[in-house]
ROSE-4610 file (N, C-alpha, C; in Angstrom, 1 decimal, always signed):
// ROSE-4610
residu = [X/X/X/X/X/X/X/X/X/X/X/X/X/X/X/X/X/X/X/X/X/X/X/X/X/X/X/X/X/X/X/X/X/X/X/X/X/X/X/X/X/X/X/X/X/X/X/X/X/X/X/X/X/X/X/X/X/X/X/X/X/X/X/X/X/X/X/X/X/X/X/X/X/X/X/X/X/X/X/X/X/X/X/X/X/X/X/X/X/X/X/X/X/X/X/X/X/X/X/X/X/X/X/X/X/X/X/X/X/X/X/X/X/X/X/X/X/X/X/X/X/X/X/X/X/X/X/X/X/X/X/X/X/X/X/X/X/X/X/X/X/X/X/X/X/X/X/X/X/X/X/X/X/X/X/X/X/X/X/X/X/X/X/X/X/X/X/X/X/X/X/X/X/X/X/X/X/X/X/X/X/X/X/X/X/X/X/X/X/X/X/X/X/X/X/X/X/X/X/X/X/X/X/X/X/X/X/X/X/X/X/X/X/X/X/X/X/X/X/X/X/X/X/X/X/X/X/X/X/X/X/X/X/X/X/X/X/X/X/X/X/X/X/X/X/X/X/X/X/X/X/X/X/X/X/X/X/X/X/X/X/X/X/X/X/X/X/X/X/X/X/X/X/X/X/X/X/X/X/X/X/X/X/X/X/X/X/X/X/X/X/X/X/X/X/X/X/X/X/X/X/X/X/X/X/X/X/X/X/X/X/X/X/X/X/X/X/X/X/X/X/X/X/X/X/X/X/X/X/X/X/X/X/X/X/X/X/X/X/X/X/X/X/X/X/X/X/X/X/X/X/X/X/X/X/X/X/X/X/X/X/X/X/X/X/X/X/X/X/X/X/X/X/X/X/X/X/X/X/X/X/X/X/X/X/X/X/X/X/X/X/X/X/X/X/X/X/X/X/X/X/X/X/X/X/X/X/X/X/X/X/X/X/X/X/X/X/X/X/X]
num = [1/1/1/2/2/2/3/3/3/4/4/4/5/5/5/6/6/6/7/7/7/8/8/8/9/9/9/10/10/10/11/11/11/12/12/12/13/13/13/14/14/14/15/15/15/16/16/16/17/17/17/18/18/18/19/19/19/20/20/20/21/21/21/22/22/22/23/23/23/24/24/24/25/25/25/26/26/26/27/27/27/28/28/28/29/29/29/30/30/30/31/31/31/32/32/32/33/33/33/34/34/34/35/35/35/36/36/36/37/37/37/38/38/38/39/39/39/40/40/40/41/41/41/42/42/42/43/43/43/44/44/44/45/45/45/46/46/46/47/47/47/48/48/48/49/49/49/50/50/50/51/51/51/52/52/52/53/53/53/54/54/54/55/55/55/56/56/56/57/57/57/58/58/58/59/59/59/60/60/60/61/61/61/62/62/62/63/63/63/64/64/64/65/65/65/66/66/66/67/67/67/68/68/68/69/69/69/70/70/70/71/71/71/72/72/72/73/73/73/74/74/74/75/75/75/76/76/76/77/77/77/78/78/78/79/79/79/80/80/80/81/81/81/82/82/82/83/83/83/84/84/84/85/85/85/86/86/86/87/87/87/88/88/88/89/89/89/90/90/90/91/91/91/92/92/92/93/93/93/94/94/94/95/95/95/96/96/96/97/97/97/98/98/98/99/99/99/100/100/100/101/101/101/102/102/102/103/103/103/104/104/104/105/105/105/106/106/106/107/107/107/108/108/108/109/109/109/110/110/110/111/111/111/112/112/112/113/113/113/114/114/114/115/115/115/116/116/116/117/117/117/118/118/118/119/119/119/120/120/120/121/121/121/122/122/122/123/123/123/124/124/124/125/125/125/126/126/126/127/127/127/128/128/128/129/129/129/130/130/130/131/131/131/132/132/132/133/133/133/134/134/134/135/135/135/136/136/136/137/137/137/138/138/138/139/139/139/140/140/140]
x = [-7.6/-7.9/-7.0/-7.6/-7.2/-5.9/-5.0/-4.0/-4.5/-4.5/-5.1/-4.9/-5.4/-5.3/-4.0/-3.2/-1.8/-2.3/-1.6/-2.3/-0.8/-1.3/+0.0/-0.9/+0.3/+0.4/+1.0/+0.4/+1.2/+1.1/+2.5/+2.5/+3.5/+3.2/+4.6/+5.2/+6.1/+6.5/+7.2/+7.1/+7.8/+7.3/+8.0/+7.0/+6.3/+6.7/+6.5/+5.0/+4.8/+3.1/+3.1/+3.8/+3.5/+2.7/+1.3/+1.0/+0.2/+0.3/-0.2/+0.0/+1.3/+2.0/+1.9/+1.5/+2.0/+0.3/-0.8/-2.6/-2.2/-1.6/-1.8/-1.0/-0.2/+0.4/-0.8/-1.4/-1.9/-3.3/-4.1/-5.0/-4.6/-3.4/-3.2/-2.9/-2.4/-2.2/-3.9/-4.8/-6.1/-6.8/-6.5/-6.9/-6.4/-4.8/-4.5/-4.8/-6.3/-6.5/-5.9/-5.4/-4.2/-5.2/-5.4/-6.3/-5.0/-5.1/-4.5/-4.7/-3.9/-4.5/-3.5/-4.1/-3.2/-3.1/-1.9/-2.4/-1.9/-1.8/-1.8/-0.3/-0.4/+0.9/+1.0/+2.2/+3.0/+3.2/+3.0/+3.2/+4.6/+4.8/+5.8/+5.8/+7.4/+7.8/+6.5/+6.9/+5.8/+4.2/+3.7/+2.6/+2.2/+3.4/+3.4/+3.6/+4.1/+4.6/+3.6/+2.9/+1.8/+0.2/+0.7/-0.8/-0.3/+1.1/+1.1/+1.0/+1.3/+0.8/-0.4/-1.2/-2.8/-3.4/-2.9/-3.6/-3.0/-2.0/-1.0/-1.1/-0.1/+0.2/+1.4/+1.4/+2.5/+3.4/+3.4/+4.2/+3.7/+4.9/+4.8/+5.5/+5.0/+5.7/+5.3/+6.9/+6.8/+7.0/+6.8/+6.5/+7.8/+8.5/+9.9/+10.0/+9.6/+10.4/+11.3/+11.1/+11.3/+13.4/+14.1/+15.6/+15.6/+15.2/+14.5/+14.9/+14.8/+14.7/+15.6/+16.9/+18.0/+17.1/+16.6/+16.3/+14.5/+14.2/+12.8/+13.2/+14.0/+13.7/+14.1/+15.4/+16.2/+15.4/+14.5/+13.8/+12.6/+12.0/+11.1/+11.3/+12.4/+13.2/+13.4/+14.1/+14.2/+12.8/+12.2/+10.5/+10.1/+10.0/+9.7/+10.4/+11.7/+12.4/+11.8/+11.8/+11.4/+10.3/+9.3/+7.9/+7.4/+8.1/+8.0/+7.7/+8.2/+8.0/+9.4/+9.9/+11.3/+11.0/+10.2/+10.1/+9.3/+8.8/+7.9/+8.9/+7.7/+8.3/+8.4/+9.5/+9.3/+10.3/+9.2/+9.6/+9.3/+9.4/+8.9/+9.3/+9.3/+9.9/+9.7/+10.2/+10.6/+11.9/+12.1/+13.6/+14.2/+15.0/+16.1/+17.4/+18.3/+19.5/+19.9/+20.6/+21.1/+21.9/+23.5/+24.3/+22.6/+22.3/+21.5/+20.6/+19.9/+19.4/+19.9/+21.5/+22.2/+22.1/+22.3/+22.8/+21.5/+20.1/+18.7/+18.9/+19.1/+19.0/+20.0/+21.2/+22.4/+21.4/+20.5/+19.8/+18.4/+18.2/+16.8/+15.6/+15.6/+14.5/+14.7/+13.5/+13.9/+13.7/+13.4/+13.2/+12.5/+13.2/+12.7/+12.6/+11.8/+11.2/+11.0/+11.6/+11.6/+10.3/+11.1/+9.3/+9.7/+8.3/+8.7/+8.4/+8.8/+8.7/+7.4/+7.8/+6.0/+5.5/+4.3/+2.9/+2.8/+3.0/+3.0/+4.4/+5.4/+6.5/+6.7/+5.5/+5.6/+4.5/+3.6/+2.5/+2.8/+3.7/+4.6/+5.7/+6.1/+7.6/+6.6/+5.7/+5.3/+4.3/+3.5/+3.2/+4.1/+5.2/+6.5/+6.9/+7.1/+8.1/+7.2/+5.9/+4.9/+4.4/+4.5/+4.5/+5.3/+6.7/+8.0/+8.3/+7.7/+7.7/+6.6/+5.4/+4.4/+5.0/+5.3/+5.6/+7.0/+7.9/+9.0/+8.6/+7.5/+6.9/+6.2/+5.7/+4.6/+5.6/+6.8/+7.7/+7.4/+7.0/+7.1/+8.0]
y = [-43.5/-44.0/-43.3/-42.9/-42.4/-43.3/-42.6/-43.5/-44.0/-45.2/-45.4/-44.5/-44.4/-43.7/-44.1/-43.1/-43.9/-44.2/-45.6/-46.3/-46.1/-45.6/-45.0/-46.0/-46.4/-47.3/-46.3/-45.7/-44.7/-45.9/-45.4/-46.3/-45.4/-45.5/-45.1/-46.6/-46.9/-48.4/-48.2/-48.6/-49.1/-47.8/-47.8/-46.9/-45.7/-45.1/-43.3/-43.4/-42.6/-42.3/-41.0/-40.1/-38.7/-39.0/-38.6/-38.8/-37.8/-36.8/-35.7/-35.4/-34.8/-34.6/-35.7/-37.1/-38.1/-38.0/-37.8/-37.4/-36.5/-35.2/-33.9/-34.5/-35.3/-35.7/-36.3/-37.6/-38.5/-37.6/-37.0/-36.0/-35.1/-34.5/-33.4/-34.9/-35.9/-37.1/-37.7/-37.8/-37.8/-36.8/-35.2/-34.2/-34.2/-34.6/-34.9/-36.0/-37.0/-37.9/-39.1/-39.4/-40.5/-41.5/-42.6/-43.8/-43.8/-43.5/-43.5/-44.6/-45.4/-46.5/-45.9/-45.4/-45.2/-46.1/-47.0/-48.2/-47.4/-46.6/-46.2/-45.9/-46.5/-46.0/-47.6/-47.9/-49.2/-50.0/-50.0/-51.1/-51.6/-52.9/-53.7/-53.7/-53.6/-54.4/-54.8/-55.8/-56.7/-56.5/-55.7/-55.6/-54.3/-53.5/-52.8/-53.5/-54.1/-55.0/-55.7/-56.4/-57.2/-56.2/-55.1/-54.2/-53.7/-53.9/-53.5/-54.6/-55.4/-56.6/-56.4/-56.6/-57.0/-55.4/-54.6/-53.3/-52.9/-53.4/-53.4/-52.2/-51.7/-50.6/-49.9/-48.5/-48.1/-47.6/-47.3/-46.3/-47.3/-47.0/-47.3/-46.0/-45.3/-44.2/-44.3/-44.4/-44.4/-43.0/-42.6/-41.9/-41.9/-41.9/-41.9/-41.0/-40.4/-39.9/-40.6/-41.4/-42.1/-42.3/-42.0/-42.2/-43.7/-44.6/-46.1/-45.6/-44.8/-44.9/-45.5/-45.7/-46.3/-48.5/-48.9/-49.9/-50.4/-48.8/-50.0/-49.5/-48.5/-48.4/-49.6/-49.8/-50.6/-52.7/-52.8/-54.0/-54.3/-52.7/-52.8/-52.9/-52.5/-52.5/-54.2/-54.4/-55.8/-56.7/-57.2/-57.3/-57.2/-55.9/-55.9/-56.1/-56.7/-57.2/-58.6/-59.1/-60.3/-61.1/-59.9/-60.0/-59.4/-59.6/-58.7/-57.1/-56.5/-55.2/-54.7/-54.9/-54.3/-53.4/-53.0/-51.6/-50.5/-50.7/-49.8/-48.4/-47.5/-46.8/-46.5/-46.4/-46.5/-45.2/-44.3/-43.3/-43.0/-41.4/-41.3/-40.0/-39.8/-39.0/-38.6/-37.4/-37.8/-36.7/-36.9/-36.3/-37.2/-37.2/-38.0/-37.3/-37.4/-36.9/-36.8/-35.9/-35.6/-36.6/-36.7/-37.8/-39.6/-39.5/-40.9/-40.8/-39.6/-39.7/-40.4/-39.7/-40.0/-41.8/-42.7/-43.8/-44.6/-44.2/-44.5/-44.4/-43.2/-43.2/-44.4/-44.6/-45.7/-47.0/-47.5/-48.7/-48.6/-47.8/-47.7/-46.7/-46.2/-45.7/-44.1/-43.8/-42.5/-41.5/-40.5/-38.8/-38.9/-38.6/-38.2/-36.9/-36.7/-34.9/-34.9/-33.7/-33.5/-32.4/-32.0/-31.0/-29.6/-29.3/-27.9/-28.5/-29.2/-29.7/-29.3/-28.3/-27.8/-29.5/-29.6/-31.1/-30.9/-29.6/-30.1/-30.3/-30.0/-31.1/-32.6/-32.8/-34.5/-35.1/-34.2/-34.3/-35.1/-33.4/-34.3/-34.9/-34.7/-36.1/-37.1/-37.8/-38.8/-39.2/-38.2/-38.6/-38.3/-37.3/-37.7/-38.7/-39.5/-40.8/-41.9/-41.3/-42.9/-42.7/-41.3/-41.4/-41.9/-41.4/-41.9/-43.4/-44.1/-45.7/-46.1/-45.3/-45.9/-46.3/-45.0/-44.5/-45.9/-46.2/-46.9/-48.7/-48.7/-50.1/-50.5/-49.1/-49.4/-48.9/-48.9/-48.5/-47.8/-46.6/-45.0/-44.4]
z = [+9.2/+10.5/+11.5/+12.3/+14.0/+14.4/+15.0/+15.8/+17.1/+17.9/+19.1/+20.3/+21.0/+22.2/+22.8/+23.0/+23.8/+25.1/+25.6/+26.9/+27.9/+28.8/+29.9/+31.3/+31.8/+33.0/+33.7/+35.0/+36.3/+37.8/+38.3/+39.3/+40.1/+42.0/+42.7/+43.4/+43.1/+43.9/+45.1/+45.7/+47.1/+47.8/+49.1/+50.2/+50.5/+49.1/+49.0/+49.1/+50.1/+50.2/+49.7/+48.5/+48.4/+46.8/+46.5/+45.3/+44.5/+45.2/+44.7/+43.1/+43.0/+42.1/+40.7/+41.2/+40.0/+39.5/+40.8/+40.4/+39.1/+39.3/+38.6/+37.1/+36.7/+36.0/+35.1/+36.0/+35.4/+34.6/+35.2/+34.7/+33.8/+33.4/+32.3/+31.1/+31.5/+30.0/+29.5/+30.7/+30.3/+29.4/+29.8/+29.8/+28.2/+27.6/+26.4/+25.4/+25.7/+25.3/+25.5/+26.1/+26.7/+27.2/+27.7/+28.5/+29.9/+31.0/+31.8/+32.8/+33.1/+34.5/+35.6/+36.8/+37.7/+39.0/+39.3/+40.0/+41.5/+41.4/+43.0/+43.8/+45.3/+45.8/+46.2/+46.4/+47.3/+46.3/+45.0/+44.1/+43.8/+43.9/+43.4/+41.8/+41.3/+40.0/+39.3/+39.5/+39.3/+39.4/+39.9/+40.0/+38.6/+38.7/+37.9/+36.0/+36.0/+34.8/+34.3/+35.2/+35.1/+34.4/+34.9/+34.7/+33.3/+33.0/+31.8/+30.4/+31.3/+30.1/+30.4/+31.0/+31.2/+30.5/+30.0/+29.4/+28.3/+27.6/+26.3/+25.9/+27.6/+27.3/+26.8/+26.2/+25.2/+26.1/+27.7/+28.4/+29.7/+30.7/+31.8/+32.7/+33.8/+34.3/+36.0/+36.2/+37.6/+38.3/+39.5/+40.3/+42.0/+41.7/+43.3/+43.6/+44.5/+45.6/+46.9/+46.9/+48.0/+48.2/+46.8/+46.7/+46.8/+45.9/+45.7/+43.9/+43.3/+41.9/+41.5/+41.4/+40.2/+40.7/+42.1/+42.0/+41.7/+41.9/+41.2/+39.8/+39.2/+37.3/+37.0/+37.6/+37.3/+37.1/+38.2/+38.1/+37.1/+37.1/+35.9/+34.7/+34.8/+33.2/+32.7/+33.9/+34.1/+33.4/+34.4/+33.8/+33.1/+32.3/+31.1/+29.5/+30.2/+28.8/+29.0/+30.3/+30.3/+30.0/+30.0/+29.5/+28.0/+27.0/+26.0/+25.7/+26.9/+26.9/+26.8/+26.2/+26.3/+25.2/+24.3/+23.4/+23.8/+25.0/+25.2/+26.3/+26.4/+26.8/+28.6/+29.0/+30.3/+30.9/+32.0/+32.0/+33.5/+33.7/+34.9/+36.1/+36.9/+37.6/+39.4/+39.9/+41.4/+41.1/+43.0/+43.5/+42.5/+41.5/+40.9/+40.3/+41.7/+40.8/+38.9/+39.0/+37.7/+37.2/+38.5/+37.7/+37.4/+38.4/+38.5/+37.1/+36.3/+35.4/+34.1/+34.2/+33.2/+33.1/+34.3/+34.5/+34.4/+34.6/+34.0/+33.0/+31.7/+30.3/+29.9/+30.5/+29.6/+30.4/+31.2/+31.1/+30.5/+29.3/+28.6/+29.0/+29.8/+30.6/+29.5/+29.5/+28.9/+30.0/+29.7/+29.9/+31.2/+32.6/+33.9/+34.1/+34.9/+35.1/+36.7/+37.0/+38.5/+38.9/+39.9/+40.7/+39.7/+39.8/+39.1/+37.8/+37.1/+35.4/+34.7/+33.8/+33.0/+32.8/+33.2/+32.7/+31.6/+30.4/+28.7/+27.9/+29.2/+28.9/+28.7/+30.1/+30.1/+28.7/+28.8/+27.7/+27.0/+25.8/+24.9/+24.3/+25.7/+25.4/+25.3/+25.7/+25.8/+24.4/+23.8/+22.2/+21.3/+21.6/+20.1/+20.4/+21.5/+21.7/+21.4/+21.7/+21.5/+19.6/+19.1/+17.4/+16.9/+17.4/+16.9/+16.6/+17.7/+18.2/+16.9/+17.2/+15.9/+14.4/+14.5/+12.9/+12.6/+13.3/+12.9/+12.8/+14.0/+14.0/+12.6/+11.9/+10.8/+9.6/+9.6/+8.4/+7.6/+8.8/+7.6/+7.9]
């Protein structure tokens, strides 16, 4: 039997209206068999967290430009321990300093990608991470 389609939640939170970039993202994870929901631009925490319960999804990936990233990763992260999402994957990228990445990775968040970043980079960070998670969930 087939592994499920990995289900990716894309979101930009708080005021960044640039979405170009996170479009071309969300279409090459389609483009890789992925089920992608993209909830758009202005979303809250919570709005984002909620769409991921309501879609049980394997990834959540935010989108900042805005220099807002260490406080929305930081809330969603939040959220989703609180919602039983605390094993999933939550990722994302934007202008995000280097030292600031490091300080995302030490609160859970994995692998951020800036402008410029090859899209079959994000590809497949996102199915080794979401095989990796399978494979340990089902104790192989």
């Amino acid at each position: 039997m087939a592994d499920p389609k990995i289900k990716v939640i894309i979101a930009k939170p708080g005021l960044d209206g640039h979405d170009r970039g996170v479009k071309i993202v969300a279409r090459a994870l389609v483009e890789a068999g992925m089920e992608v929901v993209y909830l758009g631009l202005q979303q809250t925490p919570e709005s984002i967290v909620q769409a991921a319960i309501e879609e049980d999804a394997d990834v959540i990936g935010l989108s900042i430009l805005s220099g807002a990233h260490m406080t929305h990763f930081k809330r969603v992260k939040e959220l989703m321990k609180k919602s039983g999402l605390g094993d999933r994957l939550l990722t994302g990228g934007g202008i995000i300093p280097t030292k600031d990445q490091e300080k995302l990775k030490e609160m859970g968040v994995g692998k951020v990608f800036g402008p410029g970043e090859d899209i079959q980079d994000i590809v497949e960070y996102i199915q080794k991470t979401i095989q990796e998670r399978r494979k340990k969930d089902h104790g192989l």
